[in-house]
C-alpha positions as CSV (number, residue, x, y, z in Angstrom):
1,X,0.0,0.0,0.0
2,X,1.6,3.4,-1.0
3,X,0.5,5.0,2.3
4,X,1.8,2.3,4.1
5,X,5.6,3.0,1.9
6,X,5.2,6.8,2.6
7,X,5.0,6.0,6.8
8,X,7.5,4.0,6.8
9,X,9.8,6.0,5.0
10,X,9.0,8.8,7.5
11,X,9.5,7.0,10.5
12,X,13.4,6.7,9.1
13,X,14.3,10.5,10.4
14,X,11.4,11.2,12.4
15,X,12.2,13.0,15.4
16,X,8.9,13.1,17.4
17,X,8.5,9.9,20.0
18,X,4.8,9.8,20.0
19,X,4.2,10.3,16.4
20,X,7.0,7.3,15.6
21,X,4.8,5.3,18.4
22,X,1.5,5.8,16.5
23,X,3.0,5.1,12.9
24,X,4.2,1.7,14.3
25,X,1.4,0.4,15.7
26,X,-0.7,1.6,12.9
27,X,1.8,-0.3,10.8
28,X,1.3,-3.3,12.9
29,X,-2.5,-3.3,12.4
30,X,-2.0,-3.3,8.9
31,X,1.4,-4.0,7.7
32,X,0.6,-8.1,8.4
33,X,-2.8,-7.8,5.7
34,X,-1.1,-6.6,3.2
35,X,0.4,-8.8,-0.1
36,X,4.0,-8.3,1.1
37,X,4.4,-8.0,4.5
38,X,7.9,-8.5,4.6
39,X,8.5,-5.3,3.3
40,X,7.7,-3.8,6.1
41,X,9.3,-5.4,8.6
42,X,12.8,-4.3,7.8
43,X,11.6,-0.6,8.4
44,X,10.3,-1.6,11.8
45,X,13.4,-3.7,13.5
46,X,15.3,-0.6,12.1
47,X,13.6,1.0,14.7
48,X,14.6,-1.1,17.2
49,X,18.4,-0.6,16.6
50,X,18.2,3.3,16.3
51,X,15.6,4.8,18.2
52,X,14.8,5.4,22.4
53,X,13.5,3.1,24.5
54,X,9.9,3.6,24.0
55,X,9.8,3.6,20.5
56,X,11.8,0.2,20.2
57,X,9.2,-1.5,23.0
58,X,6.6,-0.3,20.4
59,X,8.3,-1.9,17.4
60,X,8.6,-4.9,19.2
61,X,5.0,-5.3,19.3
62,X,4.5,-4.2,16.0
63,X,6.9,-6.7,14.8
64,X,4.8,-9.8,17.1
65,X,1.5,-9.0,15.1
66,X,3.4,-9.7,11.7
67,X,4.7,-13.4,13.4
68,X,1.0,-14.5,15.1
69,X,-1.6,-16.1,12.7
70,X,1.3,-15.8,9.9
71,X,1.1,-18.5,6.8
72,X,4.5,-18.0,5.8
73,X,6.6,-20.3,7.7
74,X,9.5,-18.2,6.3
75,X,7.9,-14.7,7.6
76,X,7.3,-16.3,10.8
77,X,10.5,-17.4,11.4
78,X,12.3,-14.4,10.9
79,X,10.1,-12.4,13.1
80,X,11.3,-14.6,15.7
81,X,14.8,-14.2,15.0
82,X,14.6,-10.6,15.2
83,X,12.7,-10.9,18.5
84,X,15.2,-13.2,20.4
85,X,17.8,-10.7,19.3
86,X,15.5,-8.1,21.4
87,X,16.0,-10.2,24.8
88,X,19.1,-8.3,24.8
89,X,17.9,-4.4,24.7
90,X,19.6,-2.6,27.3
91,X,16.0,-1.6,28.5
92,X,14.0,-4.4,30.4
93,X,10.3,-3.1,29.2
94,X,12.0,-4.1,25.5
95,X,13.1,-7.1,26.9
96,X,9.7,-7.8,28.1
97,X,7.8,-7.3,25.6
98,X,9.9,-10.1,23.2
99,X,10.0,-12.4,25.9
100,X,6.4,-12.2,26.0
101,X,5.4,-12.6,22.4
102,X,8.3,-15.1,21.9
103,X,5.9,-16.9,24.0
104,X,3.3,-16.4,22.2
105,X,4.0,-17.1,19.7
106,X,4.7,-21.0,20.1
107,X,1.0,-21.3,21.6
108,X,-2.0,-21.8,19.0
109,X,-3.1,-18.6,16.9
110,X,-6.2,-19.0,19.1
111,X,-4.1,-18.1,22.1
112,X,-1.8,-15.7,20.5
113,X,-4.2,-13.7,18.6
114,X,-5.8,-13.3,21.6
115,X,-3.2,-11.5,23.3
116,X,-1.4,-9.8,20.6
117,X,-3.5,-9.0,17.7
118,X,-6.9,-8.1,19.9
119,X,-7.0,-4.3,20.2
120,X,-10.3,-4.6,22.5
121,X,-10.2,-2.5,25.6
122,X,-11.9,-1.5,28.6
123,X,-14.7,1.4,28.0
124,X,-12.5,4.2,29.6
125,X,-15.7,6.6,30.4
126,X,-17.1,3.5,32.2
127,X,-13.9,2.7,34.3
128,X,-13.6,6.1,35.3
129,X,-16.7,6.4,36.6
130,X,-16.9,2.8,38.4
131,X,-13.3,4.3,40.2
132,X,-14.8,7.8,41.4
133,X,-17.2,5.5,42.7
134,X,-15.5,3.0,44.4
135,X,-13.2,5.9,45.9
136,X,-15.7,8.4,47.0
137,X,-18.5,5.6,48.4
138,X,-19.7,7.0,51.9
139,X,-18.7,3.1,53.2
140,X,-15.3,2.9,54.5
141,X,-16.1,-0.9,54.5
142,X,-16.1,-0.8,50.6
143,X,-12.3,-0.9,50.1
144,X,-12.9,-4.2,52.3
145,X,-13.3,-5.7,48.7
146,X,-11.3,-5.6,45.5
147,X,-12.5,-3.2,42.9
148,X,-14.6,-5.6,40.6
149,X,-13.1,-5.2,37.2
150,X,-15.7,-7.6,35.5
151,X,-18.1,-4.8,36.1
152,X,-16.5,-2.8,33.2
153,X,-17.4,-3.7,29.8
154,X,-14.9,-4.2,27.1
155,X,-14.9,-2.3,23.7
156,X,-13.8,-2.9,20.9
157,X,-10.8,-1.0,18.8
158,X,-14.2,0.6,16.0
159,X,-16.2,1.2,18.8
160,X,-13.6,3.1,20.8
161,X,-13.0,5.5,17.9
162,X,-16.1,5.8,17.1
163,X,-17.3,7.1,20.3
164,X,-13.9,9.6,20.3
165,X,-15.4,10.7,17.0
166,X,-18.6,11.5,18.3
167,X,-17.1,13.3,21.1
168,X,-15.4,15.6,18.5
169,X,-17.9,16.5,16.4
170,X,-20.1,17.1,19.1
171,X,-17.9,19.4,20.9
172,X,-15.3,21.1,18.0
173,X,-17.7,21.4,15.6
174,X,-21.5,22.3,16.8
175,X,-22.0,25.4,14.5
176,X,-22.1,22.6,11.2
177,X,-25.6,21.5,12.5
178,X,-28.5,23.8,11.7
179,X,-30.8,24.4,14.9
180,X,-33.7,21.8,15.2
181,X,-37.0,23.2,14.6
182,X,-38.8,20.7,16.1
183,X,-39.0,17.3,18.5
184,X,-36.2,14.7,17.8
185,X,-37.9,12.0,16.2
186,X,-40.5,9.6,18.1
187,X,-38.8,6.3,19.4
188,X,-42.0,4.2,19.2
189,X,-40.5,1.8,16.5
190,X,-36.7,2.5,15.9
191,X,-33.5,3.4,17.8
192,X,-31.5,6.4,17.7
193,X,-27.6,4.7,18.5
194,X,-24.5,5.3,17.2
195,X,-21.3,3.0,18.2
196,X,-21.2,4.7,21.6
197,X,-24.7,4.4,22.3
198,X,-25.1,0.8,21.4
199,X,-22.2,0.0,23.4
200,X,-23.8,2.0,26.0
201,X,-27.3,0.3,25.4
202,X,-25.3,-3.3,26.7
203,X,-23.6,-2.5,29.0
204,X,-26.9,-0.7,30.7
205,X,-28.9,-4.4,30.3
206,X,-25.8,-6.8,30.8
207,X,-25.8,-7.1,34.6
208,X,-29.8,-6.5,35.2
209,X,-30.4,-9.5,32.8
210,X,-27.9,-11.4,34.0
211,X,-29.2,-10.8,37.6
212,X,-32.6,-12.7,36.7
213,X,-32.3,-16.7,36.8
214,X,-34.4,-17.4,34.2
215,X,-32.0,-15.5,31.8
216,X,-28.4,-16.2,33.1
217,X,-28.6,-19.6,30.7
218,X,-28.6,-17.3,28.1
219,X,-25.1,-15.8,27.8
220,X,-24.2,-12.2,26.9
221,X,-26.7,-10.1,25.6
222,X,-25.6,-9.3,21.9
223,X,-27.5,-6.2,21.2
224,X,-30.1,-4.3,23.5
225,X,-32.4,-1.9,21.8
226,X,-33.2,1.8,23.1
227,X,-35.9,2.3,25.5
228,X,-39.8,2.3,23.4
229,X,-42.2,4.1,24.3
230,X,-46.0,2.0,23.9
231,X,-47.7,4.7,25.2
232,X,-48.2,8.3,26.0
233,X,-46.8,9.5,29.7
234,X,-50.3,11.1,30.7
235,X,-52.2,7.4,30.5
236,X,-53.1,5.3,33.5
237,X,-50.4,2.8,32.8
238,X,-47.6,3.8,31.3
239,X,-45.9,1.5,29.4
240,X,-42.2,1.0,27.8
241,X,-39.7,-1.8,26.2
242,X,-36.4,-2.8,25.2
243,X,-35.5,-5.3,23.1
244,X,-32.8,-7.5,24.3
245,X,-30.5,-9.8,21.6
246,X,-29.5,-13.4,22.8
247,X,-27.9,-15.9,20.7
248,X,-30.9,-17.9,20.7
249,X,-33.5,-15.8,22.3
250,X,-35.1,-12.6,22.1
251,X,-36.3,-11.2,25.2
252,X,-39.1,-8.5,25.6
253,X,-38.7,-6.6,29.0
254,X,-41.5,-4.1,29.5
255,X,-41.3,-1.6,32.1
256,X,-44.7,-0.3,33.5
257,X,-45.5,2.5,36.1
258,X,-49.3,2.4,37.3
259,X,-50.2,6.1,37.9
260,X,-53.6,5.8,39.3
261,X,-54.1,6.3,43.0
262,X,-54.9,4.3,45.6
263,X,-54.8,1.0,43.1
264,X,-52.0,-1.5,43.0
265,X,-52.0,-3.8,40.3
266,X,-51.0,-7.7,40.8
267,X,-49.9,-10.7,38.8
268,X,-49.0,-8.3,35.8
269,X,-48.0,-9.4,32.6
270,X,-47.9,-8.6,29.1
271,X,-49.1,-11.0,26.0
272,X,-46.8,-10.3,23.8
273,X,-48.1,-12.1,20.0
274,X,-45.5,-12.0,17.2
275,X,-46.9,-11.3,13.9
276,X,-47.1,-14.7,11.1
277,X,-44.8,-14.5,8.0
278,X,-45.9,-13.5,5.1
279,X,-46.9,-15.9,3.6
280,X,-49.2,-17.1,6.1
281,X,-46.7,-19.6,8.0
282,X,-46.0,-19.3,11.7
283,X,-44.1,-16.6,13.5
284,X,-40.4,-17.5,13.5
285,X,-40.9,-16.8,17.0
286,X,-42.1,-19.1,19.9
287,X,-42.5,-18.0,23.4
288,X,-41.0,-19.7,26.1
289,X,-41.9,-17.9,28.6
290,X,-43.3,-14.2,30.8
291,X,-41.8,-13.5,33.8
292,X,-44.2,-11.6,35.4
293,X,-44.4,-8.4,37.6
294,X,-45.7,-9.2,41.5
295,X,-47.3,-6.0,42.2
296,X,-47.1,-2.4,40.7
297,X,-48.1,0.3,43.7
298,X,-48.9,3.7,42.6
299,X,-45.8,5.3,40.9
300,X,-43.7,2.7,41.5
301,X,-42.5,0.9,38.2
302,X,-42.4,-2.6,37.8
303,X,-40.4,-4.7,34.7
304,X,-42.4,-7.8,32.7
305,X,-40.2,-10.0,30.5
306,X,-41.2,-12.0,27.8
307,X,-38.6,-14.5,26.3
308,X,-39.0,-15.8,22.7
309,X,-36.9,-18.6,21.1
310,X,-36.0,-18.1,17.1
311,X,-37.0,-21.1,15.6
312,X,-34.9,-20.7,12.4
313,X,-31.9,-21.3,14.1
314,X,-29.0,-19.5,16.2
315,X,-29.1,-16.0,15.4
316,X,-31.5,-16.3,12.4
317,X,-32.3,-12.4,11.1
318,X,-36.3,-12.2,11.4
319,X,-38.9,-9.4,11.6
320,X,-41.4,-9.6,13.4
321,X,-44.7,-6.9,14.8
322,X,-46.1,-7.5,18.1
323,X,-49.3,-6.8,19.7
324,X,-48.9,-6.2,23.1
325,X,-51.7,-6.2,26.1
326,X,-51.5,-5.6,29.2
327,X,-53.6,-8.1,31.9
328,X,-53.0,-7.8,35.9
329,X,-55.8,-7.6,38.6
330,X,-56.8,-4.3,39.7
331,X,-56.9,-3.9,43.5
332,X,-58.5,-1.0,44.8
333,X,-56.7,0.2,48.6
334,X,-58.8,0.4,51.2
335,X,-58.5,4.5,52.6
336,X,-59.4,3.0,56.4
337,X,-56.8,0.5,56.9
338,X,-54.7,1.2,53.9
339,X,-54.1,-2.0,52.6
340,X,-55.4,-3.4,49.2
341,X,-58.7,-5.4,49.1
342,X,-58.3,-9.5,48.6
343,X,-59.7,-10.0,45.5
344,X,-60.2,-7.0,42.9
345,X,-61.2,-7.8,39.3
346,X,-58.8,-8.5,36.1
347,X,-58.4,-6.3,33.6
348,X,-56.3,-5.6,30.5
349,X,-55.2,-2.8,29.0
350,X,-54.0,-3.0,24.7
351,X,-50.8,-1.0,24.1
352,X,-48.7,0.1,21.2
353,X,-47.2,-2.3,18.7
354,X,-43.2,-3.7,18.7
355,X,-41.5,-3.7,16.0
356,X,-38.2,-5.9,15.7
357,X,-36.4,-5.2,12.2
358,X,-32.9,-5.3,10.7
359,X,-31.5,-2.5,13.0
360,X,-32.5,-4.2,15.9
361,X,-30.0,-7.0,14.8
362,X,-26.9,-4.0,13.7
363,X,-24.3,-2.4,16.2
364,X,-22.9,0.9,14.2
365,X,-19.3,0.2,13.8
366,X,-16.7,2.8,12.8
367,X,-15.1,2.9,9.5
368,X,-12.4,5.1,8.2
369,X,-12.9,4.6,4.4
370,X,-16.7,4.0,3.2
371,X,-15.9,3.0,-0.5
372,X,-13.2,0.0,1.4
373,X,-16.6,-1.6,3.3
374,X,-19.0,-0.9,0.2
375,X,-16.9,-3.6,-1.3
376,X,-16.3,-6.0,1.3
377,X,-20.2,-6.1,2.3
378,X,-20.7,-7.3,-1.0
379,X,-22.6,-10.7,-0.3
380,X,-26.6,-9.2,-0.5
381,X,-27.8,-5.6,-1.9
382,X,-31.0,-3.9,-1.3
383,X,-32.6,-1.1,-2.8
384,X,-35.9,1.3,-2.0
385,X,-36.6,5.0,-3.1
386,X,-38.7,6.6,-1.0
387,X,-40.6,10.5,-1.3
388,X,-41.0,12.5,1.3
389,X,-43.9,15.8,1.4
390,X,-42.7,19.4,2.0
391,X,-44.9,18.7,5.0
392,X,-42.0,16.0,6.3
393,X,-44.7,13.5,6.1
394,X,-43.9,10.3,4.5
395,X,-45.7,10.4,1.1
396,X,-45.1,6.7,0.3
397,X,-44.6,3.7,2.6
398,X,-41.8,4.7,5.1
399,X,-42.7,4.2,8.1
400,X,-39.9,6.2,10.1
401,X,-41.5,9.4,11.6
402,X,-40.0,13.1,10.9
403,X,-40.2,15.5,13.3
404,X,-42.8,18.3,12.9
405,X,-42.3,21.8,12.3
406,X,-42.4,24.3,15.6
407,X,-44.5,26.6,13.4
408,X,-47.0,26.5,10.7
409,X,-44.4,28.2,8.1
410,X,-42.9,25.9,5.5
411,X,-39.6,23.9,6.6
412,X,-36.6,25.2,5.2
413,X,-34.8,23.0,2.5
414,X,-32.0,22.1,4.3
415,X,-34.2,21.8,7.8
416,X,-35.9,19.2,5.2
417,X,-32.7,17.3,4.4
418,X,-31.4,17.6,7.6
419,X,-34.2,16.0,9.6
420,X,-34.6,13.5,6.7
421,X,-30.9,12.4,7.8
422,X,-31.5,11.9,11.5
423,X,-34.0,9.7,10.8
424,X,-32.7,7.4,8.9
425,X,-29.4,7.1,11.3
426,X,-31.9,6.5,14.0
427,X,-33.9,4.2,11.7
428,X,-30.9,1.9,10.5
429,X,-29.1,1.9,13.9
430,X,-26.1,2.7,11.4
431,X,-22.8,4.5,12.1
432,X,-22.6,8.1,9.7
433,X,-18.9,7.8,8.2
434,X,-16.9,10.6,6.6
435,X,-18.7,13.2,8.5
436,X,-22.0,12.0,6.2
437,X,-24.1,13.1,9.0
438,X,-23.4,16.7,8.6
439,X,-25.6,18.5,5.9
440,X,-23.8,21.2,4.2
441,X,-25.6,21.9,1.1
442,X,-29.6,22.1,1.3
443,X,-30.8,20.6,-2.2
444,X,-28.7,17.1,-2.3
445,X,-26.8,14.9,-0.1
446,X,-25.4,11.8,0.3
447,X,-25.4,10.1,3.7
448,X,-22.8,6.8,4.3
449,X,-24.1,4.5,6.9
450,X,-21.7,1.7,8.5
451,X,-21.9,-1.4,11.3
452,X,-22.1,-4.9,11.7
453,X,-24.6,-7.5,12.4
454,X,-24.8,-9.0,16.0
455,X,-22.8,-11.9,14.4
456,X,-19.9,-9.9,12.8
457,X,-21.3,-9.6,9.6
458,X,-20.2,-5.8,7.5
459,X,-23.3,-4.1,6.5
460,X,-23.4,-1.0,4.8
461,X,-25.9,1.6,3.7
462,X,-25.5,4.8,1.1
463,X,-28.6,7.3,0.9
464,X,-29.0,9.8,-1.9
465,X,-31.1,12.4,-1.0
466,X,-32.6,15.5,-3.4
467,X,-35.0,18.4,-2.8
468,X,-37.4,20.2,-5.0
469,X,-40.1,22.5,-4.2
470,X,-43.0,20.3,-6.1
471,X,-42.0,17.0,-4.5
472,X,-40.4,17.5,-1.0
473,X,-37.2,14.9,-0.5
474,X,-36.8,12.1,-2.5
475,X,-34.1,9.3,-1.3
476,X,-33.0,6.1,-3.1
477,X,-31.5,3.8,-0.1
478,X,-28.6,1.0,-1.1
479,X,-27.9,-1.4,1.6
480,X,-25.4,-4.1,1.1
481,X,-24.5,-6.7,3.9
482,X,-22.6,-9.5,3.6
483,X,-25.2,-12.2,5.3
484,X,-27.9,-13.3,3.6
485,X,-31.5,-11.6,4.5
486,X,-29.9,-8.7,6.0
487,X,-30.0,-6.2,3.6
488,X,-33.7,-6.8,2.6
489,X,-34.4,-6.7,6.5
490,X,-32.9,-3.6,6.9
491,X,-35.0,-2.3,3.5
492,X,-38.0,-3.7,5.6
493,X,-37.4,-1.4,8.6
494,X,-37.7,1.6,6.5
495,X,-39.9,0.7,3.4
């Protein structure tokens, strides 16, 4: 790769320690993927016999991830010539470092890969946060226990940059985004995430499901959705849910909060029906079982969970609408002796529908180069256009919801665009690459859309977008992914 040539010939006479650091490990991510890796590798020990301490420990390194998982017998053996000649550097992190992936590199790649090649990390923000509280907690009696490292998720190398990305743009650069001019759009049936938030999303669930018996069989939660609203906040029973991604399963968990006075509700739960295919056939989703709320007391929420096994198979890609009602037994509290009344009467109450589409199966995923992943997710395309009204109503089938203008005046053309974008992000539970997500012009643009499948498959969505004054927005969506049914799933969600 010509970039890769240009790098290293600067590290030859470059003078800055961090920026030499940086170049190497980049060159270590890379350098191994590439056609001819040995040409890098002189460049690299080179920096071992002229440079400081700090930038030989990283060559070192750099120089392991070219030997672990390496075909070439040849290759292989040469990177671990050069590394025994590193167990005598003058400077013992050096020495540490080869000693280490000399090791490594006579276990399987399995093993070594594992150690050496795996860029995933702990969430930083998260770990801060778990230490301020750990240190400032009001019990002396806490430092009585080791802090619990398990309790901090790991990231991964995208979603770390990613979420820096976000940071960036939402802090350097907040004069690119017009001002809204109305409501962000309504979360009843998609998910506004980026990389950050989805990671965020997880992490929030991982420990609460985990904490509930009937669950813990189910291993790591691969994706949970954002929060749902199924109702409006001024009802009687207000009602929310998150979808929750297993392997096998896909569990419903309903919160509810009972808002009328002097009533508890008991033995509630929610009968959550999947919708049949298409064609007729049975869901591609069996219920195995609700875990019901006790008792909901005024105000106080209580959670519902509703598991469903995918009959098609681990981590089969289905759609699926659910209609959702709410039955419990209405106890009315007695004012004299204020305690509820023995038997009360059931009810049930019918709430919004649940959708589950494609995004609900997609975790946004950064990408430095959008025309590199077009390529690689190139096992399924999809394609829809879609027309918008200079209302910001959807004129055709879409189904995601634009927000509404704060007055009755006519939306601007690039409010029109603009809003048009955020909804589709939200909609595709996609991560905006190459600063896509910024609208700079107000008749056309082109938003690029990356992330991957719960399973680790590249999917990868491009939406052209046009404005004129008879026809409001139109947008032609392209999604490609590389597993089968995914880009037509992810079509679905929108179309």
């Amino acid at each position: 790769m010509p970039a890769l040539a240009h790098l290293c010939e600067f590290i030859e006479d470059c003078e800055f320690t961090k920026l030499a650091v940086r170049i190497l490990h980049l060159l270590g991510m890379e350098g191994p993927n590439t056609a001819q890796p040995t040409k890098y590798i002189r460049y690299i020990y080179n920096r071992v016999v002229l440079e400081n301490a700090i930038v030989r420990a990283a060559a070192v390194t750099a120089l392991a991830k070219f030997g672990v998982g390496q075909k070439d017998p040849e290759v292989k053996r040469s990177v671990h010539v050069l590394l025994t000649r590193c167990l005598d550097d003058t400077d013992d992190e050096v020495r540490d470092r080869a000693a280490l992936n000399l090791r490594l590199m006579t276990e399987p790649d399995e093993m070594a890969n594992k150690f050496i090649r795996n860029d995933s990390m702990f969430s930083l923000p998260v770990l801060e946060r778990q230490l301020v509280m750990y240190v400032t907690a009001e019990s002396l009696s806490t430092f009585a226990n080791p802090f619990d490292l398990s309790s901090v998720p790991i990231v991964t190398r995208e979603q770390s940059l990613a979420e820096d990305r976000t940071k960036k743009l939402t802090t350097a650069t907040p004069t690119l985004k017009a001002p809204s001019t109305g409501p962000k759009p309504a979360s009843r049936g998609g998910n506004v995430e980026t990389a950050a938030a989805a990671t965020a999303a997880a992490q929030k669930y991982a420990q609460q499901l985990q904490a509930v018996p009937e669950l813990a069989s189910y291993g790591g939660v691969l994706k949970s959705s954002a929060i749902v609203e199924l109702t409006e906040s001024e009802t009687e029973y207000v009602v929310s849910a998150v979808k929750h991604l297993f392997k096998e399963h896909v569990v419903l968990q309903f919160d509810i909060k009972n808002t009328l006075p002097d009533t508890i509700l008991a033995d509630v739960t929610v009968v959550a029906t999947p919708s049949e295919g298409e064609d007729g056939s049975a869901p591609a989703l069996e219920e195995d079982f609700i875990i019901p709320a006790p008792q909901l007391k005024t105000d106080e929420p209580g959670t519902v969970y509703v598991s469903f096994r995918r009959t098609e198979g681990d981590l089969s890609f289905v759609a699926a609408s659910f209609t959702n009602v709410l039955k419990f037994t209405s106890k009315e509290i007695d004012p004299t002796t204020g305690k509820p009344e023995e038997d009360g009467y059931e009810d049930e109450y019918q709430v919004e529908d649940l959708e589950l589409t494609g995004a609900d199966y997609v975790i946004p995923a950064f990408a430095g180069s959008f025309d590199v992943v077009w390529e690689q997710a190139n096992g399924e395309e999809a394609s829809e256009t879609l027309q918008l009204s200079n209302s910001k109503n959807i004129a055709g089938k879409c189904s995601f919801p634009l927000p509404s203008p704060s007055s009755n005046r006519s939306p601007s053309l690039s409010t029109q665009i603009r809003d048009a974008t955020e909804s589709l992000i939200a909609t595709l539970s996609l991560q905006p690459v190459e600063g896509t997500e910024v609208v700079l012009t107000p008749s056309t643009h082109t938003l690029r859309l990356y992330g991957k499948t719960v399973s680790g498959g590249k999917v990868a969505a491009q939406v052209r977008m046009a404005f004129s004054a008879k026809s409001g927005v139109t947008m032609k969506i392209d999604v490609r992914a590389e597993e089968e049914g995914v880009a037509a799933l992810m079509i679905g969600g929108v179309s």
